[in-house]
C-alpha positions, 0 to 999 in steps of 0.5 A: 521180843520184836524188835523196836522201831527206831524211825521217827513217824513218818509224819514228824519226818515230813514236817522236819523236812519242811521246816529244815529246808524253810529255815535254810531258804528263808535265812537267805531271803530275810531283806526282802522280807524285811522290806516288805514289812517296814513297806506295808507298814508306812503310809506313804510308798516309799520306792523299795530301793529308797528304803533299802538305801535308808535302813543301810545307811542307818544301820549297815547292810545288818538292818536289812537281813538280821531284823528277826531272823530268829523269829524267822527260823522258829517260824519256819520249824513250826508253821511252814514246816507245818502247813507244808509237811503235813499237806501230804499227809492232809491229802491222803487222809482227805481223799480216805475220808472223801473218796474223791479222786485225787485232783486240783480241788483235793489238793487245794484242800488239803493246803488249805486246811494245813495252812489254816491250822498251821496259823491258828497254831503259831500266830504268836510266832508271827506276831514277834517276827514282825514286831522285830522286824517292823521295829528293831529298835523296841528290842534293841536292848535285849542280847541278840540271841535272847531277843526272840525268846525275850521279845514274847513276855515284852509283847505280852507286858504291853498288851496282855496275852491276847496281843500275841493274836492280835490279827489272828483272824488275817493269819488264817486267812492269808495261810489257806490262801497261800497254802491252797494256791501254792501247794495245789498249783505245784502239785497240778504243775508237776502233773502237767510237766510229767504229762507233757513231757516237758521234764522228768521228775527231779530237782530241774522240774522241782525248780520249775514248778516251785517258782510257778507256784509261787508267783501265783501263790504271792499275788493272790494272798498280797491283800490279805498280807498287807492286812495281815502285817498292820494287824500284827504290829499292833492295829488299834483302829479295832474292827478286825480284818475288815475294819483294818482293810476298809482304812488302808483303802481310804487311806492309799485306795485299792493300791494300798493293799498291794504295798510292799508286793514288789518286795514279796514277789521278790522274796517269794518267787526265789524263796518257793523256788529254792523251798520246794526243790530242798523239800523234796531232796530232804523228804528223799534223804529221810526216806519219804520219796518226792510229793505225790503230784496229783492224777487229775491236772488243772483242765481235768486230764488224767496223768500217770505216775511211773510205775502206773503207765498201763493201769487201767484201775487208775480211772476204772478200778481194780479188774475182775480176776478171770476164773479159769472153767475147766475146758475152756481157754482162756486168753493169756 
């Protein structure tokens, strides 16, 4: 009889790997999130400190970084560790299906489309962590450990199933954004540092190009963000995301949009940094080797990856096989 094969399909072992290393790097940074949600959510720009000095002197330093910090964890074994875990997997199968050459487009893609299937999936799950965190106090009866779970059938009681959807249009989008821009641009990121040699591959790089990814990633996804929080926590002006983001502009203008973006940068920045780089260790310690960065870098250049230096079937193919004719030498 052959012998079974104990090890997890590669696939679970790269989303759990995703979603292990979000729940640590998120647990850390969860404040920042808190403000950044409790900011989008006021009509009036409250300066960041401000708020933070008020939630700390009504509830202590716990009103900062304990506010849906078990929605936060759920959501980071099942949408990031989605949207980002299977993005390798996307990739490859994308370019199987596609023939396309391994580049920034091909990556954008395959982000994109692990984003916006990651949302369409656990909306519900955002939904909670920013009902907890925009208004703890609407849960505060519940036991601590329970809330997250209990929190569900309450949104539900209040405004039937469809409410844990609400803004379901806003979460996709701002995930294919987000994943898109991130995944793509650290992946072309480490392609040109290894092209450039500016750093070998590993935790220093890792780090690097994280952080790069994620400021770019964060400013371009803030508009949908800001939407996406007021939907969430329960918009009633109907419409949908164009209604939802045509009153933030009459109420606050093109600014409107960007509020709570100091917050975000501030959490982002660190957090994408600290993610990629404990990804790539854990996706090591499983057995899973560092994320393929791409051939084809942002200006079109092709890279090589160690092991491909002198392989000319990177950009040609794969080379005819000279066949020996008897007396005739060939070249070695």
């Amino acid at each position: 009889m052959p012998a079974l094969n104990s090890e997890p399909p590669r696939l679970l072992r790269e989303v759990g790997a995703a979603g292990i290393a979000c729940v640590c790097v998120d647990t850390l940074f969860n404040s920042f999130e808190v403000l950044k949600v409790r900011s989008q959510l006021q009509l009036t720009s409250t300066p960041i400190p401000q708020l933070a000095r008020e939630l700390v002197e009504v509830g202590g330093v716990g009103a900062l970084a304990l506010p849906g910090l078990g929605a936060t964890w759920l959501r980071g074994l099942t949408y990031t560790g989605f949207r980002i875990g299977a993005y390798p997997e996307a990739k490859r199968r994308l370019q199987r299906v596609s023939g396309l050459q391994d580049s920034f487009w091909l990556c954008a893609s395959a982000g994109l489309l692990t984003g916006s299937i990651g949302a369409a999936l656990f909306t519900p799950v955002d939904v909670i962590r920013v009902r907890l965190q925009g208004d703890p106090k609407a849960f505060s009866h519940q036991p601590a450990l329970l809330r997250t779970i209990r929190a569900f059938p309450m949104v539900v009681a209040r405004g039937g199933w469809h409410a844990l959807y609400s803004g379901w249009s806003a979460c996709v989008l701002r995930a294919a954004l987000l994943s898109s821009s991130q995944l793509a641009s650290y992946d072309c990121a480490k392609s040109s540092a290894k092209r450039l040699e500016i750093a070998a591959e590993g935790p220093a790089m890792h780090t690097m190009c994280s952080f790069t990814s994620g400021l770019i990633a964060q400013t371009i996804v803030q508009p949908v963000d800001t939407v996406r929080t007021v939907m969430l926590a329960g918009y009633t002006g109907g419409g949908g995301l164009i209604a939802c983001a045509a009153s933030i502009l009459r109420e606050a203008g093109p600014l409107g949009l960007y509020r709570g973006y100091l917050p975000a940068i501030l959490r982002q920045g660190p957090v994408i940094a600290m993610q990629m780089p404990l990804i790539e260790e854990l996706r090591r310690l499983f057995g899973l080797g560092y994320i393929d960065a791409p051939l084809v870098d942002f200006d079109g250049s092709v890279s090589v990856r160690p092991g491909c230096e002198a392989s000319p079937a990177m950009v040609l193919g794969p080379m005819p096989v000279p066949v020996p004719v008897p007396g005739i030498r060939t070249l070695a």
